[in-house]
N, C-alpha and C positions, 0 to 999 in steps of 0.2 A: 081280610079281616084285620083291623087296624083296635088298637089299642092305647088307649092315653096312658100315659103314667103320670107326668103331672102337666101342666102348663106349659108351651111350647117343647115336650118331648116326648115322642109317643113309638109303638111299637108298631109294625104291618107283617103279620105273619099267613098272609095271603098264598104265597106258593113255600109255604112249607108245612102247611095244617087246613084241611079237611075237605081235601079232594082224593080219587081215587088211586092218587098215583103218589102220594105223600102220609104226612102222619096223621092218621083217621082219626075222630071223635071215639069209636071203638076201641083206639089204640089207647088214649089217653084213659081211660077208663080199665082197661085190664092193666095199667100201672099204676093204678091207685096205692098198691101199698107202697109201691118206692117212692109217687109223691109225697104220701102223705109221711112217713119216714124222712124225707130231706125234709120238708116243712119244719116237723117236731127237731131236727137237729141243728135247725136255722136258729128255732125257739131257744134249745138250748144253749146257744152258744149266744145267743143275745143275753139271756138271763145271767148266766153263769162263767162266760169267757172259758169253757171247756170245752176242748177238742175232740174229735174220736179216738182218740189213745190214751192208754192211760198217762195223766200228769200233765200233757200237750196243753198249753196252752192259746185260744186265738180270740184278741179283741179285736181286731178289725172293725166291728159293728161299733167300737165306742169311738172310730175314728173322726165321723162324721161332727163330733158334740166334742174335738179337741181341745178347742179352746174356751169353753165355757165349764165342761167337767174338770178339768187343770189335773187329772190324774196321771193322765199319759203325756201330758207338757205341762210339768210344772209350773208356778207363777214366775219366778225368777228365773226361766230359758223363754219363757214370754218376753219378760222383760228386756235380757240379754237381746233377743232377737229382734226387737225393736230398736233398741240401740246401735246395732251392728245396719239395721237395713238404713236408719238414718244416716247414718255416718256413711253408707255406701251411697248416697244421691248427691252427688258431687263432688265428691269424697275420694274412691275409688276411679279407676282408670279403667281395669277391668276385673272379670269376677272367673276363675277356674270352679267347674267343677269336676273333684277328680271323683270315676264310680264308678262301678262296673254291676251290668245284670241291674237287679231293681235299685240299685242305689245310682243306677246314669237312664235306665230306660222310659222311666216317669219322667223326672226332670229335662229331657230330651224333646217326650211328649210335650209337655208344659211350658218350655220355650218355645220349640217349632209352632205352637197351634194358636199361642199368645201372642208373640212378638213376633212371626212373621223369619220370613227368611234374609232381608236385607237391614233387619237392625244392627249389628254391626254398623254396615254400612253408612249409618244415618248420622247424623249430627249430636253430638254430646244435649242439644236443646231438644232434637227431634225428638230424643228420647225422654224428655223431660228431665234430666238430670241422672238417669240409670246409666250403670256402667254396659262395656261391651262382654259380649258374654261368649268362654268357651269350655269346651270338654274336654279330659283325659282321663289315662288312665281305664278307658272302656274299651283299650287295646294292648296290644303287644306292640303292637307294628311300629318300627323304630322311626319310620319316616313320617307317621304321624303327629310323634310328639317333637322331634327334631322340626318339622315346619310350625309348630307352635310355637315354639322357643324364639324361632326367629323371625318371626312378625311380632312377637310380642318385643323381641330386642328392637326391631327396626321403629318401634313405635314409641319406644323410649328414648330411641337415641333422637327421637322427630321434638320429644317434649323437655330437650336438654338436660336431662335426670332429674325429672320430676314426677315420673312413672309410679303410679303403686297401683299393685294388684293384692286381692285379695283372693286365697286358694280355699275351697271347702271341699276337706277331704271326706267322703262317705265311705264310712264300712265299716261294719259293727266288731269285726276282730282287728283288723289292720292288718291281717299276714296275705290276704290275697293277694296274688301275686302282682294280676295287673294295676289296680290303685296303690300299692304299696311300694311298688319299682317304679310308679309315675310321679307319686312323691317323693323320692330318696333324690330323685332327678331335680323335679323342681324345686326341692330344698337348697338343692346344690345350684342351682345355674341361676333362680332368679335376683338373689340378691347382687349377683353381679354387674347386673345391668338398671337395677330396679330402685328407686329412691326409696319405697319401701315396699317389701315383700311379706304380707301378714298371712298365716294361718291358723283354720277354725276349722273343726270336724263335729259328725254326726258320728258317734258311736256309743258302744257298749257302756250301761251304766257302772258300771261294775268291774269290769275285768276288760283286757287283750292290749295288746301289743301299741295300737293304737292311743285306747286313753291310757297308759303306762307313757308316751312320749308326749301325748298332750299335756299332762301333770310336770312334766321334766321341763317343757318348752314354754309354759306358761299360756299355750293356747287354751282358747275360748271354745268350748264344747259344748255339744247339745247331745240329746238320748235316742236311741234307736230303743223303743219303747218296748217291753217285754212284750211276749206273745202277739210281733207283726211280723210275720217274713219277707222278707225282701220286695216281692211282687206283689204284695199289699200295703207296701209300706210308703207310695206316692202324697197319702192324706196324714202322714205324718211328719217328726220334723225333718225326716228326708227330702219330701219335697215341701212341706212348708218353708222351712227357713230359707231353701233354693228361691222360692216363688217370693218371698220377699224380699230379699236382695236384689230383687230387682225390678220391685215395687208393682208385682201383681197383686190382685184385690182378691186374697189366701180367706177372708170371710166370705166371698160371693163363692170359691172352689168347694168350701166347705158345705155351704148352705146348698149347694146342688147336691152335695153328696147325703147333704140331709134330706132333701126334700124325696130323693131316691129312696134312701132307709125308711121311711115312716108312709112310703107309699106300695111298700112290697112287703107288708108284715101279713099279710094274710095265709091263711093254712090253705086259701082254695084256690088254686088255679086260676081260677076264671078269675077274679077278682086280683091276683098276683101277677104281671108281667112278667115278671125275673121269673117265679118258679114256671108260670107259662112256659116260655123260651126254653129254661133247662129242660123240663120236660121233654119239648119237642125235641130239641138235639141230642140228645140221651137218647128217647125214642129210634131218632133218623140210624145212629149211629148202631144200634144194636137189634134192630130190627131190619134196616134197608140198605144196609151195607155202606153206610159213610162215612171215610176213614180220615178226612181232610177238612177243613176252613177255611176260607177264603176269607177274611175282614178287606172290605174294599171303600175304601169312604171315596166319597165323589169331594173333596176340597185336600186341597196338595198342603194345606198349611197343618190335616191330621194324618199325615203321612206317617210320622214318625208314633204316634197312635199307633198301628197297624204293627212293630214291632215290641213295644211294651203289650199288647194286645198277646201275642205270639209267646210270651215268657210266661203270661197270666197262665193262658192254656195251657200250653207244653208241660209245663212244670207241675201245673196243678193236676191237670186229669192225666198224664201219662203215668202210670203205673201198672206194674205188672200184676200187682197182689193185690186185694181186697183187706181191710181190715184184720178181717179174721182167719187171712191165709191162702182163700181162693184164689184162682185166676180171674184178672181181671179184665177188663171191655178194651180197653188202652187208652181211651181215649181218641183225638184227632190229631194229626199234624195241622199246625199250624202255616199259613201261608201268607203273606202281607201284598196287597197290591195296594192301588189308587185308581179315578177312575178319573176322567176318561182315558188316560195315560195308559195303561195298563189294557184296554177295550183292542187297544194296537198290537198287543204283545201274547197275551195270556187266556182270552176271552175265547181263541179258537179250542183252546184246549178244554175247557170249564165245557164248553158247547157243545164239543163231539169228542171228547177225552172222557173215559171211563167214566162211570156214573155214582162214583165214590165221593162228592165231593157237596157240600153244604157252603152258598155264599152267602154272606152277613154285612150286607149294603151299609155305609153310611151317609144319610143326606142333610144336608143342612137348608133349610128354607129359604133363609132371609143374609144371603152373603155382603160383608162389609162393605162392596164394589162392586160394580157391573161397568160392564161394554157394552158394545154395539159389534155381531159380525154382520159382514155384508158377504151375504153368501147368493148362490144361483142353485133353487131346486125347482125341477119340474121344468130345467126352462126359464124361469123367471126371477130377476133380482126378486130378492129379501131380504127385509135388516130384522136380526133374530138377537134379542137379549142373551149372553154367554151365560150368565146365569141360567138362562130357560132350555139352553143344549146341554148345559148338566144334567137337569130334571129330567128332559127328553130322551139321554143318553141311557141315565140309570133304568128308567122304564123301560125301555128298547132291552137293556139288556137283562133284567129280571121277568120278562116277558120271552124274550128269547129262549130261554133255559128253562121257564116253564112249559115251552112247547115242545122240546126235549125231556122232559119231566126232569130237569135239576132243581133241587130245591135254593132257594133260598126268602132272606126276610130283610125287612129293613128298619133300619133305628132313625128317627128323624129328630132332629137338633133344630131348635127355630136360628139361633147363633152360635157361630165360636167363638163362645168366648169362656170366663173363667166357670159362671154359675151351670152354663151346659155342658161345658168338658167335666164338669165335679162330677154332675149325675150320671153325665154318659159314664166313667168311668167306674163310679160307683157301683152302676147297673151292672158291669162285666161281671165287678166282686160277686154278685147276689147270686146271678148266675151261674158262674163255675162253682160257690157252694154249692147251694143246692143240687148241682147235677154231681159234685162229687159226691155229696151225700146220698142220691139215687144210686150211681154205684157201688156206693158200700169201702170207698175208697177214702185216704186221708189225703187232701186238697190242700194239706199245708206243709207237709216236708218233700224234699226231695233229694232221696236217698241215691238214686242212679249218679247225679252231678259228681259224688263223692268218687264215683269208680277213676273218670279221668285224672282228678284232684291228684289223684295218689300217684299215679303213672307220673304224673307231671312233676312232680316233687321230689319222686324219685332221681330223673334224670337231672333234673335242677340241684340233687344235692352233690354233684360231682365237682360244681363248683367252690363249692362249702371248705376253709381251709379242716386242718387235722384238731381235734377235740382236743 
């Protein structure tokens, strides 16, 4: 059973709805009132940008109409951001972004799936005048930022100190620990080497740590918009201003995320793909024992997808308590593969491993490239399109698992590119409301993070000299 949602991106939820060993037509119908319940809470938070708790706010829905509403991006961080992405097209040497969790995980997505894996690598022209682009601060790991330092010194020392980088630090308080130790570093090292070292941040209107030194430094700041959290926060200027620094086309991102919004407003199922999907997976999960997710895209360039994906989930549906205090379903763990890569590794277990688990295909139709292999089946050369042993691969193996009764469904993308990675992602949003709203559960805080937080801050304050 295949589903359009708009124009080159449709849904196929054939082994995971309405056969005898998946989620029945039956089933969907004796949950009508938790559909119809997310539906009306979808409604309201469209209308009214109110959450399930009291005072909570979440616009995420006005994210798609950013730049035309000018509510949640001002006209003068438009403008700012235009000026800054100009001045980075030949301008810039290269672009840091520092972030951690949804202020690295989007932008991670959105470079890997955009620009390919060997941009670096490519020519100042190949890239049409964009700088080279990399990440910190979305670690601890000392030998991580320590080998950044040093190709970025090694690359300045190549352009006889004419090097300038440009650092965009993310994070709406500034006291995280990881972008905030990744900055104190890069404040300190780059200008050593660096003809010039500028920075710019995404944070808090209002208050923290961060815009308190961006006012002291004279940097150039943009808004992390009230009422987006973090793993919603890709279609804003988190990963806006990211995606134009480096001269992706942030109007086609946006118009996919539109064209997603205004094609999943319906209260009824049938005619809704998003609350469709929610439905069913809520259903799997609380009905036929499905405690996992698999996000498996068959194109290695939405790899990085598959863990932005995994922070959407985790964070959104994992909770213990229900709104009003219940216990609640938990949610799924989240799992990130790739395909066919992954077909080699993980596929035995998905296959004959517990019957816990829900896979969530992604295929792309119409790939940028194709080859030629020359393969030998049956016996006999054949030259087989690489493209067409994706498709073959993906089927083979969603066909497989439904012979095992595992469920799973597939999301089809005609391109990767900006307007189909908007919607595809957009689509996830619709869908984890909705099913957190089925739950009965709030799909925008995430209160458990706080427990290690503290642990960690503890031990870190030993370092702290005496008050």
């Amino acid at each position: 059973m295949k589903s359009s949602i708009w124009d080159g991106f449709q849904a196929d939820w054939t082994n995971v709805f309405g056969q005898d060993w998946n989620v029945t037509p039956s089933d969907m119908e004796a949950c009508g009132a938790e559909i119809a319940r997310a539906a009306g809470a979808a409604a309201r938070i469209r209308e009214s940008g109110c959450g399930p708790r009291e005072g909570e706010r979440v616009l995420f829905p006005h994210l798609p109409y950013l730049l035309q509403e000018k509510t949640l991006m001002p006209e003068e961080e438009i403008a700012a951001m235009k000026a800054l992405s100009a001045e980075c097209r030949g301008g810039f040497d290269a672009v840091l972004s520092v972030g951690i969790g949804g202020s690295y995980l989007g932008n991670q997505a959105l470079f890997d799936a955009c620009c390919g894996p060997y941009w670096n690598l490519m020519t100042r022209e190949a890239r049409d005048g964009s700088p080279q682009v990399f990440f910190a601060g979305e670690t601890a790991d000392p030998e991580a930022l320590s080998s950044l330092l040093r190709y970025l010194r090694t690359q300045a020392e190549a352009k006889n100190g004419t090097y300038r980088v440009l650092t965009l630090v993310i994070s709406k308080s500034g006291t995280t620990v990881e972008p905030s130790g990744a900055l104190s570093v890069l404040e300190r090292e780059l200008p050593r080497f660096c003809d010039e070292a500028r920075f710019a941040a995404v944070t808090d209107k209002a208050k923290g740590a961060l815009l308190a030194k961006c006012r002291e430094r004279g940097w150039l700041h943009f808004t992390v918009p009230e009422g987006i959290g973090g793993r919603f926060s890709v279609f804003s200027q988190v990963g806006i201003v990211f995606a134009s620094l480096l001269g992706l086309d942030i109007r086609a991102f946006l118009r996919g995320a539109r064209l997603t919004e205004e094609s999943c407003r319906s209260e009824d199922w049938r005619e809704n793909p998003a609350l469709a999907l929610a439905a069913m997976k809520y259903i799997a999960s609380r009905n036929y024992g499905v405690t996992a997710e698999i996000v498996m895209p068959y194109c290695a360039r939405l790899r990085s997808l598959g863990g932005w994906y995994a922070q959407l989930l985790g964070e959104s549906l994992g909770k213990k308590d229900t709104v009003d205090g219940r216990p609640a379903y938990g949610g799924r763990t989240p799992v990130c593969a790739v395909g066919t890569t992954d077909m080699h590794s993980l596929t035995q277990e998905h296959q004959e491993g517990r019957p816990n688990k829900l896979l969530q295909f992604i295929a792309v139709e119409e790939p940028a490239a194709d080859l030629d292999f020359q393969l030998e089946e049956r016996g006999r050369p054949c030259t087989v399109p690489m493209s067409r042993v994706m498709k073959a691969a993906l089927r083979a193996n969603a066909e497989a698992l439904a012979s095992a009764h595992k469920m799973s469904c597939v999301l089809s993308i005609r391109k990767v590119n900006e307007l189909y990675l908007g919607g595809l992602m957009y689509f996830f949003f619709l869908t984890i409301a909705y099913e957190g709203a089925m739950a009965g559960i709030d799909a925008y805080d995430q209160p458990g993070v706080e427990a290690y937080k503290k642990i960690l801050h503890q031990d870190l304050a030993q370092y702290a000299g005496p008050v």
